[in-house]
DSSP file (Angstrom, degrees, kcal/mol; ACC not computed):
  #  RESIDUE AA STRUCTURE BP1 BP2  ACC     N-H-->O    O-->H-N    N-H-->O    O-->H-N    TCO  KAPPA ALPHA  PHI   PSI    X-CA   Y-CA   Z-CA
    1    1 A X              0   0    0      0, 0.0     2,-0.6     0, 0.0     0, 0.0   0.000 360.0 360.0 360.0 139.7   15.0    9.6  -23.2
    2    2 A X        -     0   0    0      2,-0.0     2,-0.2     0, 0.0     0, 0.0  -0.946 360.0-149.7-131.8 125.3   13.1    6.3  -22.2
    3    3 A X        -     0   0    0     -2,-0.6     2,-0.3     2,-0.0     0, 0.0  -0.488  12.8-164.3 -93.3-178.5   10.4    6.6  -20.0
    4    4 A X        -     0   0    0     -2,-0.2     2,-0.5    49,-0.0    -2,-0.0  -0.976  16.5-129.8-143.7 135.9    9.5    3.7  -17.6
    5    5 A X        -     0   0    0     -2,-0.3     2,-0.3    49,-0.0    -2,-0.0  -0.818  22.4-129.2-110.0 174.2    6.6    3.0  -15.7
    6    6 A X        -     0   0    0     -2,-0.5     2,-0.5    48,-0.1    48,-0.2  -0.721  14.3-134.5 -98.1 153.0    7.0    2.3  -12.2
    7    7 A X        -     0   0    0     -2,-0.3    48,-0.9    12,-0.0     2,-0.2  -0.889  30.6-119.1-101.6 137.9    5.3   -1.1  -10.6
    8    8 A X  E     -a   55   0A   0     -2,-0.5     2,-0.3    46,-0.2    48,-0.2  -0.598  28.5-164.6 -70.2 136.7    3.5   -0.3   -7.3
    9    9 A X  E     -a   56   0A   0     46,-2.2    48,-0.7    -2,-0.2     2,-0.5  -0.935   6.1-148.3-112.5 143.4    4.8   -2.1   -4.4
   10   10 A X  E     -aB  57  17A   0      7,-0.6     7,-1.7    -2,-0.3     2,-0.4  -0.890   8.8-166.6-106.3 146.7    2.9   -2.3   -0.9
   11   11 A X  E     -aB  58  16A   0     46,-0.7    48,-2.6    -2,-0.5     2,-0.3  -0.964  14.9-179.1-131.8 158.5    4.0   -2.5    2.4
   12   12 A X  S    S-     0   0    0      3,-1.1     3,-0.2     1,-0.6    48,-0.1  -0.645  76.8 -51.7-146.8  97.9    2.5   -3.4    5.7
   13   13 A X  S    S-     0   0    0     -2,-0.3    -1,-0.6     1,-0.2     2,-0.5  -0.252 126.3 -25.6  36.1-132.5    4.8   -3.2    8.9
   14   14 A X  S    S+     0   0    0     -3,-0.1     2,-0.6     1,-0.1    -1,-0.2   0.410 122.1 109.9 -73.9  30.8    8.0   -5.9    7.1
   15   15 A X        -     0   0    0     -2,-0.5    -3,-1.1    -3,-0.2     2,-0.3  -0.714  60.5-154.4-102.5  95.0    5.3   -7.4    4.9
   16   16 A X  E     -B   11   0A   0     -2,-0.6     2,-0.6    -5,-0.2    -5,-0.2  -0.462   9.2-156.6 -93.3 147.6    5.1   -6.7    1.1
   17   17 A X  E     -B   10   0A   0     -7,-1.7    -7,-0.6    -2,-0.3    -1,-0.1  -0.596  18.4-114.6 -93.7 121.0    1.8   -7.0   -0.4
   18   18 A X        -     0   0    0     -2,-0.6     2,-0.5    -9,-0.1    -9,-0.1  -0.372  35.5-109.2 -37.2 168.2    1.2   -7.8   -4.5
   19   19 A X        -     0   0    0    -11,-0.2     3,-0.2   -10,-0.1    -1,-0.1  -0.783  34.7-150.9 -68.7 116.5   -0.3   -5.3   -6.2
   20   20 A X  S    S-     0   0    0     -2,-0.5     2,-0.1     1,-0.3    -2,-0.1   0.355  74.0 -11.7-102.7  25.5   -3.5   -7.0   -6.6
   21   21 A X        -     0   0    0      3,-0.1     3,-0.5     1,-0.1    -1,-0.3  -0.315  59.5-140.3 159.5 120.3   -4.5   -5.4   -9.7
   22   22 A X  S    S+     0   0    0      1,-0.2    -2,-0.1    -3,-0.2    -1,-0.1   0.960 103.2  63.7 -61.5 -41.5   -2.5   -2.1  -11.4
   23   23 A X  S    S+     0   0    0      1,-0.1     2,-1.1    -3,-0.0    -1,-0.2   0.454  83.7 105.0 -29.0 -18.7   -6.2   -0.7  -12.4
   24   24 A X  S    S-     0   0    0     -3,-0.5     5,-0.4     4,-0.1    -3,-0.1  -0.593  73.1-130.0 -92.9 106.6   -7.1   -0.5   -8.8
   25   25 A X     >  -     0   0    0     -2,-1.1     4,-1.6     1,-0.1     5,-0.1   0.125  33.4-105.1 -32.9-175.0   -7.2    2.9   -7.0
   26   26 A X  H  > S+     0   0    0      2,-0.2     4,-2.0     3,-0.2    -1,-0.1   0.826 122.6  52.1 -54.9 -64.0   -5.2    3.0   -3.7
   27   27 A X  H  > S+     0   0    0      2,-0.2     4,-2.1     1,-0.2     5,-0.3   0.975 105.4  57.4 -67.8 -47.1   -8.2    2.8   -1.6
   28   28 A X  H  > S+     0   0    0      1,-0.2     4,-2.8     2,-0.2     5,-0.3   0.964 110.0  41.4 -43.6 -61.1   -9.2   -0.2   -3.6
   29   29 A X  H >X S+     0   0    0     -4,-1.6     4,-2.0    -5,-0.4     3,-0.5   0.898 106.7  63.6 -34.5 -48.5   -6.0   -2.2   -2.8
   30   30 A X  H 3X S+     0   0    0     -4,-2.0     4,-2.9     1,-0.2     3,-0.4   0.986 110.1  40.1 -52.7 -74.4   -6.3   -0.9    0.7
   31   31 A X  H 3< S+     0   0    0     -4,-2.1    -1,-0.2     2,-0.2    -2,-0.2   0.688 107.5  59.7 -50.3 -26.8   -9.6   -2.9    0.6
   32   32 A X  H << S+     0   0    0     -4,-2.8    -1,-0.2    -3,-0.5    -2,-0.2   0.919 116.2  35.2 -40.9 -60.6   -8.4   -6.0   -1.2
   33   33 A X  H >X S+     0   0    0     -4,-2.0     3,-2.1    -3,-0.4     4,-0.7   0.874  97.4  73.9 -82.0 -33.6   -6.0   -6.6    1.4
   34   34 A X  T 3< S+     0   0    0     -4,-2.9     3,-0.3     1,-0.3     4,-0.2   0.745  80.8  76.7 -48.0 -22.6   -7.7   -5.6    4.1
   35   35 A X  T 34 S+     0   0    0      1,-0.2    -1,-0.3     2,-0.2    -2,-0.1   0.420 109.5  35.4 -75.1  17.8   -9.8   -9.0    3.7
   36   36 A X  T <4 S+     0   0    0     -3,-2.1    -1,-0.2     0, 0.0    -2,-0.2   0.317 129.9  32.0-144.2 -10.2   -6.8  -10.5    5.2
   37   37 A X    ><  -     0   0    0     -4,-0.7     3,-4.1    -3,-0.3     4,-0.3  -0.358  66.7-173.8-159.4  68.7   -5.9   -8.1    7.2
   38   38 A X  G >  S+     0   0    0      1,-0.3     3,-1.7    -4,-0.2     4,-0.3   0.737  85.1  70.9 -45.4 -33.6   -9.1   -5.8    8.9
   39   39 A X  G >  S+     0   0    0      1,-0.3     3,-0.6     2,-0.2    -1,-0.3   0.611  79.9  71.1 -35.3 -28.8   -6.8   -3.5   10.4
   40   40 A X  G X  S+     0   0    0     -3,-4.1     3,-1.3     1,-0.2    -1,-0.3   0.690  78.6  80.1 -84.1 -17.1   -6.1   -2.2    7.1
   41   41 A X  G <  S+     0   0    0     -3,-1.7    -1,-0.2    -4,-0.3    -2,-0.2   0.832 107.5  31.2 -39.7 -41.6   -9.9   -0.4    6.9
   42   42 A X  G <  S+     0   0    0     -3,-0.6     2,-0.9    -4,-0.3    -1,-0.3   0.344  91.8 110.3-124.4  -6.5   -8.5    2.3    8.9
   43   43 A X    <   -     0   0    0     -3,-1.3    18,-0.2    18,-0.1    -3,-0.0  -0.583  63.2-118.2-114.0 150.9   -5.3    2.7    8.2
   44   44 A X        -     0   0    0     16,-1.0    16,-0.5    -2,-0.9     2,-0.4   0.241  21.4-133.2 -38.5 176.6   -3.6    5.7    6.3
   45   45 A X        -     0   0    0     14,-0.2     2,-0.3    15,-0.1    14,-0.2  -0.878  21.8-160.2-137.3 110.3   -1.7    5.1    3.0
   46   46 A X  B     -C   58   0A   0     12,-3.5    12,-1.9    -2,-0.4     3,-0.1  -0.755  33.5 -63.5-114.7 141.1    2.0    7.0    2.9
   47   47 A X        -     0   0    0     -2,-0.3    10,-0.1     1,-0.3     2,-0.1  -0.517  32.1-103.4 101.4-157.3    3.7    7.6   -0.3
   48   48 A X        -     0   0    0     -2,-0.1     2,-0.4     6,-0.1    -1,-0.3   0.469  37.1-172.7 -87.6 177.3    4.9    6.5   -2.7
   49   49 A X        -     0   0    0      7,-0.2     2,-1.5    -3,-0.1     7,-1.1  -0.879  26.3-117.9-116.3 154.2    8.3    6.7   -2.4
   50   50 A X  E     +D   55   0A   0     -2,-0.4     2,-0.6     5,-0.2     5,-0.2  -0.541  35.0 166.9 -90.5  97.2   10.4    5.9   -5.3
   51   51 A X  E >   -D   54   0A   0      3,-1.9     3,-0.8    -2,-1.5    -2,-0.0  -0.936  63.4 -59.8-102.7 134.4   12.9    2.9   -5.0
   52   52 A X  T 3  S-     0   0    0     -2,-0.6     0, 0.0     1,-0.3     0, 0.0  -0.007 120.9 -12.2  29.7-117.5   14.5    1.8   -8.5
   53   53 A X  T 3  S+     0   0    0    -47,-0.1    -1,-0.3     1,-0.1     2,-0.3   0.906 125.6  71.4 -49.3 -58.2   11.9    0.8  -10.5
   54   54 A X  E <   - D   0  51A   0     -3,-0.8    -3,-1.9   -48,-0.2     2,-0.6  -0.447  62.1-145.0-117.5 100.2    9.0    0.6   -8.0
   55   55 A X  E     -aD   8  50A   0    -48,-0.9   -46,-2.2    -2,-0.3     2,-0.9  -0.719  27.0-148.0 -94.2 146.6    7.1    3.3   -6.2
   56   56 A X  E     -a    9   0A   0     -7,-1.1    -7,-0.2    -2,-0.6   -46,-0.2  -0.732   8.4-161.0-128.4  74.7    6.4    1.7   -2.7
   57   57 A X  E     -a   10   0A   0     -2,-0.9   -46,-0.7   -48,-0.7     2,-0.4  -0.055  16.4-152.5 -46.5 153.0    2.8    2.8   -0.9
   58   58 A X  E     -aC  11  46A   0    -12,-1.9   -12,-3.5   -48,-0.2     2,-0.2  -0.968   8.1-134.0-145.0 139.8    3.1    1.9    3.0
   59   59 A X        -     0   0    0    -48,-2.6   -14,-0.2    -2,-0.4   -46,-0.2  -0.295  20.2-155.8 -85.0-176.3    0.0    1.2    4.9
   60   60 A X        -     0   0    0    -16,-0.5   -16,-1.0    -2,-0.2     3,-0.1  -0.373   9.1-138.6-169.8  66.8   -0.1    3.0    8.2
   61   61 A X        -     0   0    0    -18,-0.2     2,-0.5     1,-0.1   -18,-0.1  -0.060  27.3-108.3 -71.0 139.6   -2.1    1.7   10.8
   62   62 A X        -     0   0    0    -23,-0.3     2,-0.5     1,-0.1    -1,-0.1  -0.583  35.1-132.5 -70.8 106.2   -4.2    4.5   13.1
   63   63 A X        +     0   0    0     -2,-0.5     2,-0.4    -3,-0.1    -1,-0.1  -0.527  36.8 171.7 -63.1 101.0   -2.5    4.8   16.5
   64   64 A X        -     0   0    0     -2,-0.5     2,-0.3     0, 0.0    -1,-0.0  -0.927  31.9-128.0-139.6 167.7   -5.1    4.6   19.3
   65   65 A X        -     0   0    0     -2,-0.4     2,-0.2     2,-0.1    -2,-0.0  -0.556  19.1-137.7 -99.3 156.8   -5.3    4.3   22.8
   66   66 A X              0   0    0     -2,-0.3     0, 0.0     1,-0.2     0, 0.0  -0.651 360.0 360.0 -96.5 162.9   -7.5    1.7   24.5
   67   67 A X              0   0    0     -2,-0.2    -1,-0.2     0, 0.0    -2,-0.1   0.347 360.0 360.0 122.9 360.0   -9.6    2.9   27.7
């Protein structure tokens, strides 16, 4: 048996994001990127889900209505 580890991938609508450091919680990344993308303060984190190697976090931006 060989274990494997998996590389975290991000995504953000079609956009994938580095892993900007494996050592970094979730919410940290979340905040990394978010300095590029302020939307990302607020929005959920879904997963992962597992594709080949790679389990693949999705940001999730918080639906709201304006008014």
């Amino acid at each position: 048996m060989k274990v494997e580890q998996l590389q975290r991938k991000f995504k953000y609508g079609v956009m994938d994001l580095d892993d900007p450091g494996e050592s970094l919680s979730l919410e940290r990344v979340r905040e990394v990127w978010a300095t590029h993308y302020p939307e990302l303060l607020t929005a959920q984190i879904e997963g992962p889900s597992i594709s080949g190697n790679k389990a693949v976090y999705t940001f999730v931006r918080s639906s709201r209505d304006k008014g």
